[in-house]
N, C-alpha and C positions, 0 to 999 in steps of 0.2 A: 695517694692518701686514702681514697676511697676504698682499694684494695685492703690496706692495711686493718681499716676501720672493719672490715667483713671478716678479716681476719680474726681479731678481736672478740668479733661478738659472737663467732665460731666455738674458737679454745677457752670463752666466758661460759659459754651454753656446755661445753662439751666437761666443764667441772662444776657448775652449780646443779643443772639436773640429774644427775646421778645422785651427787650428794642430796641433795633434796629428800627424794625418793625414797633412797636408802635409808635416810635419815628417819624419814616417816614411816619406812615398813618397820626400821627397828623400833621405834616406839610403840607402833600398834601391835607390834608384838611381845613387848614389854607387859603393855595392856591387858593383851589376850591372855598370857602366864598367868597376870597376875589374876583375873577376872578368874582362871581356872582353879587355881592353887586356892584363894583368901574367898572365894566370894560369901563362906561362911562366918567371914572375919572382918567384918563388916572397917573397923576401926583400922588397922593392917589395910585393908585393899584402900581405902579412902585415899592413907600417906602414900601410897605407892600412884595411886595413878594422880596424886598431887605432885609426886616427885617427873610425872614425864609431862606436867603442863609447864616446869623448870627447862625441860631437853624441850620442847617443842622452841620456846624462844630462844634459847642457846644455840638451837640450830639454823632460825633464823637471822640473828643476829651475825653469826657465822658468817651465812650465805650473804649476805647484804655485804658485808664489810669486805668479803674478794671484790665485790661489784665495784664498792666505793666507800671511800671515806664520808662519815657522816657527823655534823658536830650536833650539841641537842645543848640548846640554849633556853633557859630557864628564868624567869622575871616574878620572884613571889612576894605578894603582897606583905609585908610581914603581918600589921595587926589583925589579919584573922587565919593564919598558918600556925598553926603548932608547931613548936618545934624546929621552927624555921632555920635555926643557930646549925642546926641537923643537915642541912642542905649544903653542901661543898665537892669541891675537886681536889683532887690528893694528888700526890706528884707524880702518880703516872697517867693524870689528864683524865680518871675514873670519875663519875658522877655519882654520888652518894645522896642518900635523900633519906627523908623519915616519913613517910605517908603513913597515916593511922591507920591500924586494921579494920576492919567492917568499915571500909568506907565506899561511896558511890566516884567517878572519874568520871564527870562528863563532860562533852566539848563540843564543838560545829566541826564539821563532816569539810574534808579538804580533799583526801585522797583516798583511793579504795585502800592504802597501807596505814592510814591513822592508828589503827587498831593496836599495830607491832609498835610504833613508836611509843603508844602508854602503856600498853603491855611491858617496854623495855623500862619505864621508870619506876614500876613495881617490883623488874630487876633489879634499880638503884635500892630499892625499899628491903631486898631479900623477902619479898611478897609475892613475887614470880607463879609461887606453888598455888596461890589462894585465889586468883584469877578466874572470873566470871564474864562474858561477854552478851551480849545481847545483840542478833544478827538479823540477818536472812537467811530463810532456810538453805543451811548448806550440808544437811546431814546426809544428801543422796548423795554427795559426791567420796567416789573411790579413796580408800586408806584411813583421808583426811575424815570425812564424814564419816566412817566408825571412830576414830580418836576423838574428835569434839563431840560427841554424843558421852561420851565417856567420861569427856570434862563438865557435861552435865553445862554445856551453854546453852544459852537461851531463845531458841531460834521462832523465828516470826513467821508467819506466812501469810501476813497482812488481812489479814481475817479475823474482825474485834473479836466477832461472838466464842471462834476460836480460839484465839490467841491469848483474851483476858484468862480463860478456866485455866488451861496448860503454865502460863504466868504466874498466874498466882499462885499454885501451888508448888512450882520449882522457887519462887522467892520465900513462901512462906519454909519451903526444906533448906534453903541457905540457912534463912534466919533460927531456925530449931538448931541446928547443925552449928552456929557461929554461938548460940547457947548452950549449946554442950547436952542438946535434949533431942535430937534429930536424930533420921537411919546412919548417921555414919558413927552413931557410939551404939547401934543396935536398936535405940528407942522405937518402941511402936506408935504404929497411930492412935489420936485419942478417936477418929471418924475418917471412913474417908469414902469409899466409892466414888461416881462419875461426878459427881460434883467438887465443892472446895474441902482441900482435906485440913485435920487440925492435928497440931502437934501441941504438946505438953508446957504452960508456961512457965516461967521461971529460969532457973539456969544450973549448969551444972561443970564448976569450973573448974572440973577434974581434966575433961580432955575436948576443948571447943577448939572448931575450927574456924580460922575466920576468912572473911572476904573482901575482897576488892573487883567490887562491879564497876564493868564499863560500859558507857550505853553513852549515843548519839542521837538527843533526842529532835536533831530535825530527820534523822531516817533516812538521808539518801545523801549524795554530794552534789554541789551544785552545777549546774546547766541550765544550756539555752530554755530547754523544758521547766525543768525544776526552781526555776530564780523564779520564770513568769508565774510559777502557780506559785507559788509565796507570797510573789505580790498584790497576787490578787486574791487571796486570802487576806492579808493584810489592812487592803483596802474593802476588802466586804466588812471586814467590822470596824471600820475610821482610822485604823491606828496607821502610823506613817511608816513609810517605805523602810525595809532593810537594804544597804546597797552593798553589803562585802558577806553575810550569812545567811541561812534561808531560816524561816519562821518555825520555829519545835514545836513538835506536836507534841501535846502535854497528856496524854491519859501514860504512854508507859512511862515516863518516867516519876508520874504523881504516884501510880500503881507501886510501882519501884518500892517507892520511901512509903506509901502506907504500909508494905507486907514487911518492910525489913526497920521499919520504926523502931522495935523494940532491941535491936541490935545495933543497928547503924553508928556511928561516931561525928563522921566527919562527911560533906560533898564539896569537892575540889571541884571549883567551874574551871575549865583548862579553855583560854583560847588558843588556837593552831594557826599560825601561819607559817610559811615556808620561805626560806630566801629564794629567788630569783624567781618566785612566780607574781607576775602583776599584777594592779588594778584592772580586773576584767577578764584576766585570762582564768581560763579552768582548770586546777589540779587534776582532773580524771582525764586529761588530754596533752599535757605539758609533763606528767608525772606518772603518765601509765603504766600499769604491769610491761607493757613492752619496752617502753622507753627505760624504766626502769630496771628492770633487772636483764634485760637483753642488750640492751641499745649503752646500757651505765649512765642514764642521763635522768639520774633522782636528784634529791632537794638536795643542796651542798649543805645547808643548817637547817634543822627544825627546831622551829623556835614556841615558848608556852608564855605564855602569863596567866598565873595560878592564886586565885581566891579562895580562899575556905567559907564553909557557912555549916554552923552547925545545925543538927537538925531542928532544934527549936527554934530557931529562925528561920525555917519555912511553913508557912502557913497549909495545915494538913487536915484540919478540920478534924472530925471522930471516927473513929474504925467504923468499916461496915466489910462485911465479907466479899459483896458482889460490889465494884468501882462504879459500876453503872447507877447504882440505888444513890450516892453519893448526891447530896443537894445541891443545886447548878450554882450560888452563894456561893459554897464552898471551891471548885471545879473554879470558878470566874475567878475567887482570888488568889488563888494558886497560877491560874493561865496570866495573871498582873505579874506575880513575882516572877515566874520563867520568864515573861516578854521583858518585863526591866534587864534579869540579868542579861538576856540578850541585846538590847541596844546598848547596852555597856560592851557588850561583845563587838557590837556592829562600830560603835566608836572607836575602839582600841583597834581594829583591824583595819582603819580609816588614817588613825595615826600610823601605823607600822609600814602601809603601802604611800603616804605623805614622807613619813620621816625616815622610814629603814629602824623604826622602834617603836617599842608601844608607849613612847614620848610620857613614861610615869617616872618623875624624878624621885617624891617624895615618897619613905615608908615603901622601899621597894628593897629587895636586893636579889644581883644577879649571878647568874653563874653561867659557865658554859665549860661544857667537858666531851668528851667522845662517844660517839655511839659503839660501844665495841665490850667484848666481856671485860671482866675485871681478871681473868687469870687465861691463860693461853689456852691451859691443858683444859680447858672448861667442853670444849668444843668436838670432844671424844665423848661427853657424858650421853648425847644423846645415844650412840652405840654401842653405851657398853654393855649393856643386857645381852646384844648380841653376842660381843666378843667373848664377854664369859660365860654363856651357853655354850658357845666354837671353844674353848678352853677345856671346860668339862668335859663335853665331846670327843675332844681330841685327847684329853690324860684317858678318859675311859679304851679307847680304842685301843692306844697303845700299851694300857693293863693286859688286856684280850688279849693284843697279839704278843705280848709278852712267856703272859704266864698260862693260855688258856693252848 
């Protein structure tokens, strides 16, 4: 048995990393074309290299589903979801959804793949293209790190002094950009230099692009490490124990909605839990990169229960350019409303590991559907920039040896 199993994870390894790869050198190539060809074309290179942050999870989703079947189970609140009626499975077990544009997706941190799982429900959305991520610096790493540099995600290097300037002016270029007044219709700066730069207000609804930011605002996944410093954060200011998510840290994701205020719509608080992992055990150890896509021993269901709030129901206080100037009043009742939604997090994750649900009968409805594309032939899209460069390639050659 044990033979067979090595066997397995052999002929698994020996067709997802190639494809993988491949996958990723044809999009960064996709990229690089286009960076060469349009980058005077500002509006053009924007749709194109929105069109391969589409192939990037197409080709994910791909590679997961050789690994394994994964089902993605859904619990929405209805009275504060838009749309909600929008939300279904169709008969071939497809998950369809309706998430507003310029919205923020945020959640508690479970497994180093959370990411790909909301990233996929924005494929339910056909919002796939408009995807923003908020990281760890991952720009040095080969392929991948020129391609996410590309997508213009948001990476951290846990350095406030640093990370606010850099921040704030890539959220403030979403929000110009999601107004139709930002560099990807061409628009100039109204100021900008080393400090915060400013773009044009108002709007221009000829050709805006919108966004769907993701961001984890406790910042890391839980651990033996990471639980005890929560909770002892927790307890330095009286408030009571989290015992299923660790305590967010509120300056990014207050920054967040101060820079994209004027665009924003919707922020979907998304809890995460996963079937077969339990009271106590660690998603980054029971659900690893290795176990996972090596070993094939990922989540059988990832499961959401999803709230809406719209922005003016979060208490935001008055613009200020620098977050730090911001009055600690303001910052304190902001850090009330994240910590409420959170113990409403810490409850419903308390129910789900008790009952096997997030035990909400009322004003709810659910769904559950497949993690998988919606079309077969989807799963070539990331390659095909290649193939029809190899195409052109090959008609031109055979013109030469033709006719030449």
């Amino acid at each position: 048995m044990r033979g067979n199993n090595y066997a397995i994870v052999v002929l698994r390894t020996a067709i997802i990393v190639p494809t993988f790869i491949i996958g990723c050198l044809s999009i960064v190539y996709t990229q690089f074309v286009s960076i060469f060809f349009f980058k005077n074309q500002p509006a053009s290179l924007q749709s194109l290299i929105n069109i391969t942050k589409t192939h990037f999870v197409l080709l994910l989703v791909f590679v997961t589903n050789v690994i394994q079947s994964i089902k993605i189970q859904i619990t929405l609140e209805k009275s504060s979801i838009p749309n909600f009626q929008s939300f279904y499975i169709d008969q071939g077990n497809n998950l369809h959804s309706l998430f507003l544009p310029n919205s923020i997706l945020i959640s508690n941190h479970q497994i180093y793949t959370d990411w790909l799982f909301l990233w996929f429900l924005t494929y339910t959305s056909k919002m796939s293209n408009s995807v923003y991520i908020i990281l760890k610096d991952l720009s040095k790493i080969p392929v991948l790190g020129y391609g996410m540099k590309n997508y213009k995600f948001l990476f951290l290097s846990r350095k406030w002094q640093e990370d606010k300037i850099i921040l704030t002016n890539q959220l403030l270029e979403i929000d110009a950009n999601a107004r139709g007044v930002g560099p990807a219709n061409g628009v100039k700066l109204i100021s900008g230099g080393n400090e915060i730069k400013k773009w044009p207000k108002g709007e221009n609804s000829n050709q805006i692009w919108p966004f769907e930011l993701i961001l984890f605002p406790e910042g890391t996944v839980p651990s033996d490490r990471t639980t005890k410093k929560s909770a002892e954060f927790l307890k330095a200011k009286g408030r009571p124990e989290l015992k299923h998510v660790l305590s967010p840290r509120i300056r990014g994701l207050f920054l967040a909605l101060k820079k994209l205020k004027n665009s924003v719509e919707m922020v979907y608080d998304i809890t995460t839990a996963y079937s077969n992992l339990k009271e106590g055990e660690y998603g980054e150890i029971k659900f690893s990169l290795k176990e996972f896509y090596l070993k094939g021993n990922g989540p059988p269901v990832v499961n959401y229960y999803i709230k809406g709030y719209r922005i003016d129901e979060i208490p935001l206080g008055l613009e200020t350019d620098d977050i730090d100037n911001v009055p600690q009043d303001e910052l304190d009742e902001f850090e009330n409303w994240l910590l409420k939604v959170w113990y409403e997090k810490d409850q419903l994750m308390d129910n789900f590991y008790k009952f096997g649900s997030w035990n909400q009968k009322e004003d709810t409805k659910t769904i559950i559907g497949d993690f998988k594309l919606r079309k077969n032939y989807e799963f070539i899209m990331p390659f095909s920039f290649v193939i029809i460069t190899f195409l052109i390639i090959r008609v031109i050659y055979i013109f030469i040896k033709r006719f030449i």
